[in-house]
GUMARNU-265413 format. One record per residue: x, y, z of N, C-alpha, C, O in turn; residue in three letters. Coordinates in Angstrom, 3 decimals. Example, Ala and Ser with C-alpha at 12.3 -4.5 7.8 and 13.67 -1.06 7.14 Angstrom:
# residues 2
((13.190; -5.690; 7.800); (12.300; -4.500; 7.800); (13.200; -3.300; 7.800); (14.236; -3.319; 8.465); "ALA"),
((12.850; -2.250; 7.080); (13.670; -1.060; 7.140); (12.900; 0.030; 7.870); (13.409; 1.138; 8.039); "SER"),
This chain:
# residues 187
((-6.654; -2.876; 0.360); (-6.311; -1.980; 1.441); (-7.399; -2.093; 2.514); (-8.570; -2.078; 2.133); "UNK"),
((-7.105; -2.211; 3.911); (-8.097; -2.260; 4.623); (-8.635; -0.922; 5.349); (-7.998; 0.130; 5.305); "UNK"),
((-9.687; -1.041; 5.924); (-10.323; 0.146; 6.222); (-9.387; 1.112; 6.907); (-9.207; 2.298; 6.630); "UNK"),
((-8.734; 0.267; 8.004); (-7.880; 1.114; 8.944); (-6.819; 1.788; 7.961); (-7.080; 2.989; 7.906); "UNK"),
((-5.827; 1.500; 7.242); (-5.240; 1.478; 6.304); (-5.580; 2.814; 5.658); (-4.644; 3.613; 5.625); "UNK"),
((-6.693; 3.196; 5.159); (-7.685; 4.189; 4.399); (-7.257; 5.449; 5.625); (-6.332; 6.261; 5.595); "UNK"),
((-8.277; 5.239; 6.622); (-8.042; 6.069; 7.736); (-6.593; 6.677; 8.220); (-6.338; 7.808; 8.635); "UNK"),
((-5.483; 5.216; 7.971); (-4.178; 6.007; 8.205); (-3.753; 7.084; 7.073); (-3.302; 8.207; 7.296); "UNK"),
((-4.001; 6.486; 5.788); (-3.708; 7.876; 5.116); (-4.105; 8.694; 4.696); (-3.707; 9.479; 3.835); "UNK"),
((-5.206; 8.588; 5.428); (-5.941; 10.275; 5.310); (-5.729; 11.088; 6.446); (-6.226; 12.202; 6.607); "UNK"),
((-4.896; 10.436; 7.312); (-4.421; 11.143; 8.613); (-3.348; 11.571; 8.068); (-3.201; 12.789; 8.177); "UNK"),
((-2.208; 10.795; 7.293); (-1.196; 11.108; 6.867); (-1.032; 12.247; 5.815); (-0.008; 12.928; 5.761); "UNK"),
((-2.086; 12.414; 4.991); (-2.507; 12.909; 3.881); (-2.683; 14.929; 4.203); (-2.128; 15.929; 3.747); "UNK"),
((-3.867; 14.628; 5.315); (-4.452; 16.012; 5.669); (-3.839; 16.013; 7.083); (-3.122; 16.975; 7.363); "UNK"),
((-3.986; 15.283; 7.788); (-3.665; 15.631; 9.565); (-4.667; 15.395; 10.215); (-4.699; 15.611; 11.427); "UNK"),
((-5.671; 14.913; 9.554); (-6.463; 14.897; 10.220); (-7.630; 13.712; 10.883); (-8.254; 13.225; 9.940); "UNK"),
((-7.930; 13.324; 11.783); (-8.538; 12.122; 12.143); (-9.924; 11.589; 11.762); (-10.462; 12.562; 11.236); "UNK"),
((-10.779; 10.582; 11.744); (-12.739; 10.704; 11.440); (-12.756; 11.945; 12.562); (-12.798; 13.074; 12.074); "UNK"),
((-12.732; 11.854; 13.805); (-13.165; 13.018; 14.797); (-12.771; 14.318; 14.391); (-13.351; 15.328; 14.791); "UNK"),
((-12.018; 14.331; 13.781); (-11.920; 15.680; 13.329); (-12.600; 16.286; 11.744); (-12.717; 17.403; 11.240); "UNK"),
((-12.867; 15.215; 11.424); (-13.756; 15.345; 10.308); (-15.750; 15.499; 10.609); (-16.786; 15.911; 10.085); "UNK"),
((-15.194; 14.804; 11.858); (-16.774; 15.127; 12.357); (-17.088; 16.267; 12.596); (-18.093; 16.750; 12.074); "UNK"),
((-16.407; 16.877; 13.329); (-16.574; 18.431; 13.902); (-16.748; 18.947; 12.727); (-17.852; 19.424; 12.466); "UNK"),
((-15.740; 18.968; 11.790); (-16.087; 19.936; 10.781); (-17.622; 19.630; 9.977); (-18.579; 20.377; 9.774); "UNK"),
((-17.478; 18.780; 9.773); (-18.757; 18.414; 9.033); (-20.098; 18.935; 9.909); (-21.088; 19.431; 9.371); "UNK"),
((-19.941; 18.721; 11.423); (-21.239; 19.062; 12.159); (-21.071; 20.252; 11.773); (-22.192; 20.616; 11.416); "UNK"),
((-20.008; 21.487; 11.555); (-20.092; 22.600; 11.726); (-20.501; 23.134; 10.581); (-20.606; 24.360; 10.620); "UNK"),
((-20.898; 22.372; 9.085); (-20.512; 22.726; 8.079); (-22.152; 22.218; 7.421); (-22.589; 22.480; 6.301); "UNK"),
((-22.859; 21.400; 8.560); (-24.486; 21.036; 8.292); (-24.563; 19.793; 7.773); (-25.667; 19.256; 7.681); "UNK"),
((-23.191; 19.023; 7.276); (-23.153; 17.696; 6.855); (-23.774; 16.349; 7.097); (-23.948; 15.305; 6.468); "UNK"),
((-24.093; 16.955; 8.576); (-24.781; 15.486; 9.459); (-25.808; 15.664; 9.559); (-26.337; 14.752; 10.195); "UNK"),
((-26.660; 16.615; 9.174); (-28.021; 17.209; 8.890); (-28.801; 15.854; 8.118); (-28.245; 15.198; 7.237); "UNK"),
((-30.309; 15.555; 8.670); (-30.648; 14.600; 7.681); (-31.081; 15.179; 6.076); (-31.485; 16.330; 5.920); "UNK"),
((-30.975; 14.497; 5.276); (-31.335; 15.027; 3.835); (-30.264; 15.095; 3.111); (-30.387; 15.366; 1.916); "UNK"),
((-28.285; 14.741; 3.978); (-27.278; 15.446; 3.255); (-26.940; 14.159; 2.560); (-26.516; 13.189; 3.188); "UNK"),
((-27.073; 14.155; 1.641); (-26.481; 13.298; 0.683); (-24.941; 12.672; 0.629); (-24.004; 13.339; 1.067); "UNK"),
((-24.805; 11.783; 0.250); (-23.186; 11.213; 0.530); (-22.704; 11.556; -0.660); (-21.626; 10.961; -0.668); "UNK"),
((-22.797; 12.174; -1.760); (-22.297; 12.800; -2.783); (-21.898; 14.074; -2.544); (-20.875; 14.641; -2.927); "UNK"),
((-22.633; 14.403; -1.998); (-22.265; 16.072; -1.413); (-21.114; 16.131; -0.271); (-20.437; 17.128; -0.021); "UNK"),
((-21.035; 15.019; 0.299); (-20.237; 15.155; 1.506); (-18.810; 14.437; 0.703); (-17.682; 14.821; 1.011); "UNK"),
((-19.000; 13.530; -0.182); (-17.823; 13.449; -1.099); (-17.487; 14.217; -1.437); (-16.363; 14.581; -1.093); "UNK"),
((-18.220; 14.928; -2.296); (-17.395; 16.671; -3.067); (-16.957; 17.098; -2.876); (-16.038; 17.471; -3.606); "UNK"),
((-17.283; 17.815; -0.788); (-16.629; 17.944; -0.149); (-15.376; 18.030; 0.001); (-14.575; 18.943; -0.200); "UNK"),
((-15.210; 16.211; 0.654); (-14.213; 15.660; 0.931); (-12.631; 16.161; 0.167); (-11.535; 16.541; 0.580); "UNK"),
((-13.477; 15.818; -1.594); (-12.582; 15.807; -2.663); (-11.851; 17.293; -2.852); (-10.633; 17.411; -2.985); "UNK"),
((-12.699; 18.300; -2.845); (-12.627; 19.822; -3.011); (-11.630; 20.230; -1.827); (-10.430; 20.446; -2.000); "UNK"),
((-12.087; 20.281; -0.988); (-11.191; 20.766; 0.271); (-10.487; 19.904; 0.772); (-9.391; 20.456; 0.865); "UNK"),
((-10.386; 18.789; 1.204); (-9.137; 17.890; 1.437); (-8.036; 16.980; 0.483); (-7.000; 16.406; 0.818); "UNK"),
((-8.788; 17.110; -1.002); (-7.457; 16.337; -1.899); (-7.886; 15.090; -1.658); (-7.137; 14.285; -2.210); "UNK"),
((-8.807; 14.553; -1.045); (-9.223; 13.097; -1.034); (-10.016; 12.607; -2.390); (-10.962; 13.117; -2.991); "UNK"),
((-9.085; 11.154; -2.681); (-9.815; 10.596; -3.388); (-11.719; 10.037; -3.329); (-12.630; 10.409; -2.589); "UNK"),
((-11.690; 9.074; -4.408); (-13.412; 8.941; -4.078); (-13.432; 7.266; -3.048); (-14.468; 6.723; -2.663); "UNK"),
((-12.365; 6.873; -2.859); (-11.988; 5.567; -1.585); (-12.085; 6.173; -0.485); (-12.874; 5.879; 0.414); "UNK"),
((-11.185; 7.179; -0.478); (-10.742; 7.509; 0.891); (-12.107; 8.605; 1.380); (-12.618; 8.707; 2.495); "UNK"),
((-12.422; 9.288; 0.197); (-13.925; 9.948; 0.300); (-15.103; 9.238; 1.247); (-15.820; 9.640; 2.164); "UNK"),
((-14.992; 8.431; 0.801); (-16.200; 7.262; 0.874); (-15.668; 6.140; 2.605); (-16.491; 5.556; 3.310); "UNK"),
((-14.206; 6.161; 2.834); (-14.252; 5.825; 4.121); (-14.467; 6.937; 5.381); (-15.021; 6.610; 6.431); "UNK"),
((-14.084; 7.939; 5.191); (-14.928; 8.562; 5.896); (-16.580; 9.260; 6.169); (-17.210; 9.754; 7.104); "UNK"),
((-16.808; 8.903; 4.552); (-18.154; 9.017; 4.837); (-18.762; 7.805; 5.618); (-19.879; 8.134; 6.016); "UNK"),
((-18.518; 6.816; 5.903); (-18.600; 5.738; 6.574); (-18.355; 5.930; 7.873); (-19.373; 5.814; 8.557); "UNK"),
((-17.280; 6.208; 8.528); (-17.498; 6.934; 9.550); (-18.462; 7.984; 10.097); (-18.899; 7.835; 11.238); "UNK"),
((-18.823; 9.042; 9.355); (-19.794; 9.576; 9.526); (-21.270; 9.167; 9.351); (-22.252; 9.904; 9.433); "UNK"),
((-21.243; 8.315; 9.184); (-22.924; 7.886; 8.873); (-23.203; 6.960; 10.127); (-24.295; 6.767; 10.662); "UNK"),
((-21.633; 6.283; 10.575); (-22.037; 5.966; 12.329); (-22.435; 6.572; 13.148); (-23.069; 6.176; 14.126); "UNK"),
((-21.978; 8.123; 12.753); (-21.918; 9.293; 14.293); (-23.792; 9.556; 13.617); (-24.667; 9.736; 14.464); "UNK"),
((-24.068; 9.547; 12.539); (-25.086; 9.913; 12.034); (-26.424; 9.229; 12.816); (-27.478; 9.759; 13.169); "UNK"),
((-25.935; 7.798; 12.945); (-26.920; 6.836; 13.632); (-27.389; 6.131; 11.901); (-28.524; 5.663; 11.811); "UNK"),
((-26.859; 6.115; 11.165); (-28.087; 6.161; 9.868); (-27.035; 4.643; 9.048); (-27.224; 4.488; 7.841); "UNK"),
((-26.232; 3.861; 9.608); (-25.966; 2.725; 9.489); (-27.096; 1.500; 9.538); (-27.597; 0.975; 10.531); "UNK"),
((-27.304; 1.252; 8.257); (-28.296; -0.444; 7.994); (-27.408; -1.222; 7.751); (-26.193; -1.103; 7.593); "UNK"),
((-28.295; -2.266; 7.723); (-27.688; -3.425; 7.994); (-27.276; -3.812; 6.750); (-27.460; -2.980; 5.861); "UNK"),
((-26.624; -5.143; 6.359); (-26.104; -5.282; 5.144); (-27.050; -5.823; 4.182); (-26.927; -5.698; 2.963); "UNK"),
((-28.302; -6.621; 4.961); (-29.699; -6.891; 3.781); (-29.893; -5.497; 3.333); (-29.620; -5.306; 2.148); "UNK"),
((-30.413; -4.208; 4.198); (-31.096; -3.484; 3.983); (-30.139; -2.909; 2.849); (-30.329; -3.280; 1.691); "UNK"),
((-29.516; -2.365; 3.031); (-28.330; -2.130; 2.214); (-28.309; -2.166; 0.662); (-28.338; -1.242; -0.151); "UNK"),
((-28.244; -3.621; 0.484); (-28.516; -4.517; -0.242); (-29.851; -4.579; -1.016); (-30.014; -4.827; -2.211); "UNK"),
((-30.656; -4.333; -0.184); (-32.485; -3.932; -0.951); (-32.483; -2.661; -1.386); (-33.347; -2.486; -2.246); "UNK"),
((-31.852; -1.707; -1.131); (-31.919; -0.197; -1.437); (-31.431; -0.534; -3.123); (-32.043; 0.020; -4.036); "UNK"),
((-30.608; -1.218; -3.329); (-30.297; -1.532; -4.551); (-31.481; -1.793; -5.641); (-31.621; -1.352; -6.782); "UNK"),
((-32.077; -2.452; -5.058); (-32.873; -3.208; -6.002); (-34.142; -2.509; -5.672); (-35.144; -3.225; -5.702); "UNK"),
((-34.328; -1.099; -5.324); (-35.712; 0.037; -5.011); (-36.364; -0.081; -5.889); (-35.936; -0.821; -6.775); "UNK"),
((-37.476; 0.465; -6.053); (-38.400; 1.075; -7.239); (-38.007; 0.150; -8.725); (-38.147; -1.072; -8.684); "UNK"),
((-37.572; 0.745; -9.862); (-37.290; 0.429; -11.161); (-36.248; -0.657; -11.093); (-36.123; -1.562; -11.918); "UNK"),
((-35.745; -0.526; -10.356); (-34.130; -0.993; -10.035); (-34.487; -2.438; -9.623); (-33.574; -3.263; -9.573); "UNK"),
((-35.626; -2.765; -9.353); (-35.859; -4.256; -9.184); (-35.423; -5.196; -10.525); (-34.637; -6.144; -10.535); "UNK"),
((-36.005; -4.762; -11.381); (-35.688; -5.318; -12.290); (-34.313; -6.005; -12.880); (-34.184; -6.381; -14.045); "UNK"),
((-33.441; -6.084; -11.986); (-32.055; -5.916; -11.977); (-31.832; -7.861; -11.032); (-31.420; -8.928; -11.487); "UNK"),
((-32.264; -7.530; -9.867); (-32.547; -8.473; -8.929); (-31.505; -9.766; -9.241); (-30.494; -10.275; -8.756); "UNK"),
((-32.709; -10.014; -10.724); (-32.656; -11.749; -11.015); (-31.161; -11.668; -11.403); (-30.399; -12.421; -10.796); "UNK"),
((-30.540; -10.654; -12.554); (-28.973; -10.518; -13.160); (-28.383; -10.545; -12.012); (-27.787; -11.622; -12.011); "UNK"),
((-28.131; -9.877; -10.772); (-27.819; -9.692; -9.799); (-27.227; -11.263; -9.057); (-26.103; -11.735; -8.887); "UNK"),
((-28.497; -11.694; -8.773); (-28.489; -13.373; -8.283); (-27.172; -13.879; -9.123); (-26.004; -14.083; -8.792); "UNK"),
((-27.953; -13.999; -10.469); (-26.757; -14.468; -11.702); (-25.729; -14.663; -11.567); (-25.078; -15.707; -11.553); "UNK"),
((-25.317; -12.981; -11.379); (-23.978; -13.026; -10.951); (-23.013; -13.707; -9.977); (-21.993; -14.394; -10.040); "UNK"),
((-24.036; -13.052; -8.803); (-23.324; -13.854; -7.340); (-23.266; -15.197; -7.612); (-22.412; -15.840; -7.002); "UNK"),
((-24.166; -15.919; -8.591); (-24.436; -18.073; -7.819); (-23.019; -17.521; -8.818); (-22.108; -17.121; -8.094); "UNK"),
((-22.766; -17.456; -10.039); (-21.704; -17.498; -10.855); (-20.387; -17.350; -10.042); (-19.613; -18.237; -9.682); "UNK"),
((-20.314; -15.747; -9.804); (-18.655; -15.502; -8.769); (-18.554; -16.624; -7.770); (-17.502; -17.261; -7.823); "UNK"),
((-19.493; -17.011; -6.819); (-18.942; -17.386; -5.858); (-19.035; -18.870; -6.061); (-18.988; -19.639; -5.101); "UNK"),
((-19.144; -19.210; -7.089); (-18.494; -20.777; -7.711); (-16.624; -20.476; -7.763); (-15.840; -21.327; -8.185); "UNK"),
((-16.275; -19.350; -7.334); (-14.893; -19.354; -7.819); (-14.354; -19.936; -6.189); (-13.714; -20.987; -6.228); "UNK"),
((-14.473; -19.606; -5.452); (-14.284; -19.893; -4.185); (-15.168; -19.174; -2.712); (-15.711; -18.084; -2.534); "UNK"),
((-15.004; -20.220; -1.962); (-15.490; -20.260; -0.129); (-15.282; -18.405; 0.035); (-16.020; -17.873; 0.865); "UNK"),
((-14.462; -17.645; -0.619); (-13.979; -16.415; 0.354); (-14.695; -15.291; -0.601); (-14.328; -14.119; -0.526); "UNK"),
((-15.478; -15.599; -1.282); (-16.418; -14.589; -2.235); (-17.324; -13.749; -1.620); (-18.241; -14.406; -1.128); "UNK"),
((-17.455; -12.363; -1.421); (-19.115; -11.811; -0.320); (-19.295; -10.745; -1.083); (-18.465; -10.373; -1.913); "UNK"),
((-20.234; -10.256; -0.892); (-20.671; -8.902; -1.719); (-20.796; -7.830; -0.414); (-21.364; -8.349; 0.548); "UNK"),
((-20.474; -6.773; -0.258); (-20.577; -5.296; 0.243); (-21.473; -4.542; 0.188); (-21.145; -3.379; 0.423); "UNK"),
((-22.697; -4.740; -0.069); (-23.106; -2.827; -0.607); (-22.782; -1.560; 0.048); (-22.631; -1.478; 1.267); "UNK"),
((-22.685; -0.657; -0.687); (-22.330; 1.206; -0.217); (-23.815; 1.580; -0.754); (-24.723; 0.918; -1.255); "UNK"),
((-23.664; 2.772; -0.463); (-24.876; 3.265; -0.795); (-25.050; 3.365; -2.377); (-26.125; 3.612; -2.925); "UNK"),
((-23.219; 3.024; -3.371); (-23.483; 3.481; -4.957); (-23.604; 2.412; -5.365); (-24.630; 2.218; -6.019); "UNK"),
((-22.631; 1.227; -5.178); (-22.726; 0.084; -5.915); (-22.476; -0.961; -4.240); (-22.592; -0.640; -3.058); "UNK"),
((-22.164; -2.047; -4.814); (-22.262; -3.555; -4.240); (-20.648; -3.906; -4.614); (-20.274; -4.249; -5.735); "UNK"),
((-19.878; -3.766; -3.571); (-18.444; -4.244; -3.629); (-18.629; -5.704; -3.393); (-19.110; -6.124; -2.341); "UNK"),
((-18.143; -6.695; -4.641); (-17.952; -7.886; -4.823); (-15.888; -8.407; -4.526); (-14.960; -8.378; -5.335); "UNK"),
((-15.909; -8.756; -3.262); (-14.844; -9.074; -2.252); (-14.235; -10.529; -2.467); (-14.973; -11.445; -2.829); "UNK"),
((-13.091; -10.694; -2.274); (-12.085; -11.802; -2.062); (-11.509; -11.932; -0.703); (-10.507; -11.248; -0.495); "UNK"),
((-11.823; -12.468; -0.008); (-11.768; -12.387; 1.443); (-11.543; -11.208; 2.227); (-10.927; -11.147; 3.292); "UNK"),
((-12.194; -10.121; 1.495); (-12.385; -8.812; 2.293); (-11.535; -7.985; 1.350); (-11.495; -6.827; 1.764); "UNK"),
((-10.576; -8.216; -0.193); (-10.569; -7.661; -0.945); (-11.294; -7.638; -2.339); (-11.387; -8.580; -3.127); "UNK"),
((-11.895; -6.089; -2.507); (-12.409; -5.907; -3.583); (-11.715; -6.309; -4.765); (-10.528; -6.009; -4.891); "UNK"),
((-12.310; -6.944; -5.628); (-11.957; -7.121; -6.830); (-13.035; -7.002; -8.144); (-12.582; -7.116; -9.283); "UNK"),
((-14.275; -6.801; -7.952); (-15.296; -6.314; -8.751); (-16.476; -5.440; -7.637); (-16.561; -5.252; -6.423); "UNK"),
((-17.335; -5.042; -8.964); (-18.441; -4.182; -7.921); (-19.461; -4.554; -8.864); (-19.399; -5.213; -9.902); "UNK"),
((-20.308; -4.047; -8.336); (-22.073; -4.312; -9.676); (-22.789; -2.583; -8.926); (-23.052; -2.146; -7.805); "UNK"),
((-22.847; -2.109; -10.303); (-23.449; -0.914; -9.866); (-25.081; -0.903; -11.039); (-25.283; -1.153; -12.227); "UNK"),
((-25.982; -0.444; -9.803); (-27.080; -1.010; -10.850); (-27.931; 0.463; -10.764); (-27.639; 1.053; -9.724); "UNK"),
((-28.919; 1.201; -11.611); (-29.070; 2.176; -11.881); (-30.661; 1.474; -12.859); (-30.577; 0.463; -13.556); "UNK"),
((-31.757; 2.141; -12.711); (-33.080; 1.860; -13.284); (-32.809; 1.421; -14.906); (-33.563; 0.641; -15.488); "UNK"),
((-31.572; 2.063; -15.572); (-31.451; 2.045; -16.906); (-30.163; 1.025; -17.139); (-29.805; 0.661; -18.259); "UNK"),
((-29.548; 0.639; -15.945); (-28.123; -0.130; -16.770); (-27.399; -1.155; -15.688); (-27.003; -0.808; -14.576); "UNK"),
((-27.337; -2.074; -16.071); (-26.625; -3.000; -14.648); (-25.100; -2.949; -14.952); (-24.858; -3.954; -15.621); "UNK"),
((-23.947; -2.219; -14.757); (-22.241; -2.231; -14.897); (-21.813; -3.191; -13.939); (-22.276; -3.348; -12.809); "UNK"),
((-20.498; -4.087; -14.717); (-19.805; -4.695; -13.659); (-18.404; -4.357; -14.120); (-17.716; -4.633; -15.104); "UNK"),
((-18.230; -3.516; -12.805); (-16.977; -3.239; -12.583); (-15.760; -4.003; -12.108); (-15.863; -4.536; -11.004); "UNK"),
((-14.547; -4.147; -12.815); (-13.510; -5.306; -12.518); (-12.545; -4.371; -12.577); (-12.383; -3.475; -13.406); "UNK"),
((-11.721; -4.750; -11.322); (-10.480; -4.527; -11.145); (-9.375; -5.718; -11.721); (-9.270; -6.912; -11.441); "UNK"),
((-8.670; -4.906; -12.577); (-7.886; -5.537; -13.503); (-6.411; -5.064; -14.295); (-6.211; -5.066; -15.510); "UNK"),
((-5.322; -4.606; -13.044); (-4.815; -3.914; -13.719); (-3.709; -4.248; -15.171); (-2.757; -5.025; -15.097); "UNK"),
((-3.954; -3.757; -15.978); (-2.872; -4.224; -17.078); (-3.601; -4.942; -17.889); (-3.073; -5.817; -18.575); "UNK"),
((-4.385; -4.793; -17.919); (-5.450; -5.377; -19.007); (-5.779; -4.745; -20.154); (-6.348; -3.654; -20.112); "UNK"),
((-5.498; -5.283; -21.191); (-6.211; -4.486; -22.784); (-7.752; -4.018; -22.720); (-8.367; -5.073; -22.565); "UNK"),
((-8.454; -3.217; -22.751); (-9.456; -2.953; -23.017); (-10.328; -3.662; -24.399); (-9.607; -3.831; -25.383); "UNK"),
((-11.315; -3.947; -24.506); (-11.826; -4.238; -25.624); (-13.114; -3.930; -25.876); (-13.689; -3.460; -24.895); "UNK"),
((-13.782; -4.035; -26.879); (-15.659; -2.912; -27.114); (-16.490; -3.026; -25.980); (-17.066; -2.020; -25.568); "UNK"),
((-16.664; -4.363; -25.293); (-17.015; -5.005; -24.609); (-16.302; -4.591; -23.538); (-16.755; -3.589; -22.983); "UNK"),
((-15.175; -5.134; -23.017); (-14.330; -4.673; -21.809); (-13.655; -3.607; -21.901); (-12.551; -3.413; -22.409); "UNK"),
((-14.846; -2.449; -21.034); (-13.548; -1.184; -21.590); (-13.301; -0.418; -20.572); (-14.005; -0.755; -19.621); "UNK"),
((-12.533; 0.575; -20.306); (-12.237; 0.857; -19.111); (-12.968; 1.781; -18.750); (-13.792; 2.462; -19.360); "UNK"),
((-12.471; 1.769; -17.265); (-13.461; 2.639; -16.211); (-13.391; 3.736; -16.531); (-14.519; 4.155; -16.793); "UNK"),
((-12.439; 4.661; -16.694); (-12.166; 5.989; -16.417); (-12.616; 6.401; -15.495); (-12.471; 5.878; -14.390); "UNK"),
((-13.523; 7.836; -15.797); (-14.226; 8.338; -14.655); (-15.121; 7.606; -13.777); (-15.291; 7.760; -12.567); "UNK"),
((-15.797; 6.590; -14.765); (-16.789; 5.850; -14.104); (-16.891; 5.585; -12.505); (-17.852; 5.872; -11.791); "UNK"),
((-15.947; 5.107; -12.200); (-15.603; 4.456; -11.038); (-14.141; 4.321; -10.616); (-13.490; 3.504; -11.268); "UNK"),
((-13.574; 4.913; -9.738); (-12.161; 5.046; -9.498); (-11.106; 3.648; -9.154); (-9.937; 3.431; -9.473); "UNK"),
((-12.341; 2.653; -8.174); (-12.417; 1.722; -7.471); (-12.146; 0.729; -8.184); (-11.618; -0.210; -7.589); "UNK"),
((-12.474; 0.527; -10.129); (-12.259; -0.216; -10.743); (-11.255; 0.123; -11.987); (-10.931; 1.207; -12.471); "UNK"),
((-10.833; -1.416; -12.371); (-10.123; 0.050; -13.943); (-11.132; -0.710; -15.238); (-11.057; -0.198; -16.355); "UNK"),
((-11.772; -1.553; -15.099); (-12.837; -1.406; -16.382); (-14.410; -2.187; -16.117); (-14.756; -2.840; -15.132); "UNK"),
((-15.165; -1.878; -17.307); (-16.481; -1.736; -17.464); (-16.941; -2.651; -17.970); (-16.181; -2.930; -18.897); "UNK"),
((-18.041; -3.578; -17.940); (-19.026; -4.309; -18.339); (-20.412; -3.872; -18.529); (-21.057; -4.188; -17.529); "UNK"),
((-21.205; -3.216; -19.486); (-22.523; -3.223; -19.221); (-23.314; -4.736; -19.664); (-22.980; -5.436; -20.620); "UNK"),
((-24.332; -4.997; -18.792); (-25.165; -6.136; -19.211); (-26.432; -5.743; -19.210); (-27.056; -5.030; -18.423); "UNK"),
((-26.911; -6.607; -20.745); (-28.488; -6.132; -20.636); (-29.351; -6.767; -19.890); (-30.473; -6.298; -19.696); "UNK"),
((-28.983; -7.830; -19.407); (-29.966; -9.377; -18.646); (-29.152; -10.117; -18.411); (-28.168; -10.054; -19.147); "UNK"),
((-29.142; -11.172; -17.293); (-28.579; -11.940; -17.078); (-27.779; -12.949; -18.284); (-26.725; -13.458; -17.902); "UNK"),
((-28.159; -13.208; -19.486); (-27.503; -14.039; -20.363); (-26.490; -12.853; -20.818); (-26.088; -13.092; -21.957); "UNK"),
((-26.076; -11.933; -20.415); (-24.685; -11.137; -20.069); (-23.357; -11.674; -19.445); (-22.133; -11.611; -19.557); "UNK"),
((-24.639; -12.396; -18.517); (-23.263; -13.329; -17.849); (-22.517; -14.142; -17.910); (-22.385; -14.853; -16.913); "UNK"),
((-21.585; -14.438; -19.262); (-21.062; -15.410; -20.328); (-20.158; -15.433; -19.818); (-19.774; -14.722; -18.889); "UNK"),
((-19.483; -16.552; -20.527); (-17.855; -17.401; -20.128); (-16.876; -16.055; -20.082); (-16.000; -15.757; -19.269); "UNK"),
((-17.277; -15.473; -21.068); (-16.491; -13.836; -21.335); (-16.347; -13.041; -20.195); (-15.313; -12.427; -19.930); "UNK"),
((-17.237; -13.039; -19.598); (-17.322; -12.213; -18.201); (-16.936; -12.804; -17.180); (-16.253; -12.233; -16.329); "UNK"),
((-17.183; -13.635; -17.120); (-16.910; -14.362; -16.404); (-15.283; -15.019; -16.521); (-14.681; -15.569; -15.599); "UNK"),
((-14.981; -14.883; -17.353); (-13.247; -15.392; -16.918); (-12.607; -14.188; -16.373); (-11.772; -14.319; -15.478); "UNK"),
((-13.012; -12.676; -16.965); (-12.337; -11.599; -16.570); (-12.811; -11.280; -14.950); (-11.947; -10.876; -14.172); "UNK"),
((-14.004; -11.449; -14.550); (-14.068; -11.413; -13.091); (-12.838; -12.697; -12.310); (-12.075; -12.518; -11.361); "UNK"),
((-13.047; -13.910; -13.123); (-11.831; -14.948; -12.222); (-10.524; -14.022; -12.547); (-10.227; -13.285; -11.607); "UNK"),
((-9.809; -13.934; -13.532); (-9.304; -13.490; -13.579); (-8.688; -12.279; -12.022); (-7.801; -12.408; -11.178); "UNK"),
((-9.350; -11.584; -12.202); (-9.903; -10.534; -10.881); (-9.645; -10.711; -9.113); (-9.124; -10.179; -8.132); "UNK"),
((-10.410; -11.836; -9.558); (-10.586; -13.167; -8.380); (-9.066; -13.420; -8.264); (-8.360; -12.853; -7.430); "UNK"),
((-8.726; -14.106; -8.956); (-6.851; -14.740; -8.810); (-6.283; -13.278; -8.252); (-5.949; -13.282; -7.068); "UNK"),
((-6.169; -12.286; -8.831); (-5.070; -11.257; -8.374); (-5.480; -10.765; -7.227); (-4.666; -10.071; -6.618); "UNK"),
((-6.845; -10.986; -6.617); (-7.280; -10.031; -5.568); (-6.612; -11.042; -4.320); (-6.781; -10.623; -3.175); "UNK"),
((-5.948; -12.204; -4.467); (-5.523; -13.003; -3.588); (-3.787; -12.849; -3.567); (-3.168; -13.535; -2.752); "UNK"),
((-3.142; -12.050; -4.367); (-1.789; -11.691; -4.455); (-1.473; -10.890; -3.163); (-0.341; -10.445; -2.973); "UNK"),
């Protein structure tokens, strides 16, 4: 789904436009520095019925009016902060790996995880956290297994879970279910 796409049905959804989400939010202290994009999700979710996609595209919008848009390195380094470095090298791993699948492979970061794209559709994410590197695959209709199991709450964006302890995580195993991923995100 593309961004605009998002925006139409959350117009369709509530009535309401990003500009009109701005106002409220200015009125409501949202654009205040210190406000967290979790909080302004909750928000979102609580009083408008928005999912955590459609949550998260307008928080995107708002972080333009905010001025508080980096760039996609910086982005990208926030990931790998403090403890979270340690992650880095699996990280690399991954990417030289995915984007052996094809030319139209890029990675995203948000402020939670790193949307891993098929020519501008998501089809995995890598969410990395001081204690756990997850790779999230979109996969619908897929058996779950100990190893591949589903998202649930985890992540809305995906329907199942990978944890890896280190890069030698990144096995034929995982790696077919991300191609896998890869093929449908081109349907």
């Amino acid at each position: 789904m593309s961004f605009q796409a998002y925006i139409d049905n959350i117009k369709a959804k509530t009535g309401k436009t990003p500009e009109d989400f701005e106002i409220i939010a200015r009125r409501k202290g949202l654009l205040e520095p210190g406000v967290k994009t979790g909080q302004i999700v909750e928000w979102l979710k609580k009083d408008f019925g928005l999912g955590h996609g459609h949550a998260m595209a307008i928080v995107v919008t708002l972080q333009r009016v905010k001025g508080v848009t980096l760039s996609r390195d910086e982005r990208l380094e926030k990931h790998f902060s403090g403890k979270k470095a340690v992650w880095r090298e699996t990280y690399q791993a991954l990417m030289a790996s995915v984007n052996k699948f094809g030319g139209d492979v890029s990675a995203s970061p948000t402020n939670t995880y790193i949307s891993i794209l098929r020519g501008g559709k998501k089809f995995a994410i890598a969410a990395i956290t001081s204690g756990r590197f997850d790779v999230g695959i979109k996969l619908k209709g897929a058996k779950p297994t100990r190893r591949f199991e589903e998202a649930g709450e985890w992540n809305s964006m995906v329907t199942h879970r990978v944890t890896i302890a280190d890069s030698k995580g990144i096995d034929s195993e995982l790696l077919k279910w991300l191609r896998q991923a890869y093929e449908k995100a081109h349907d």
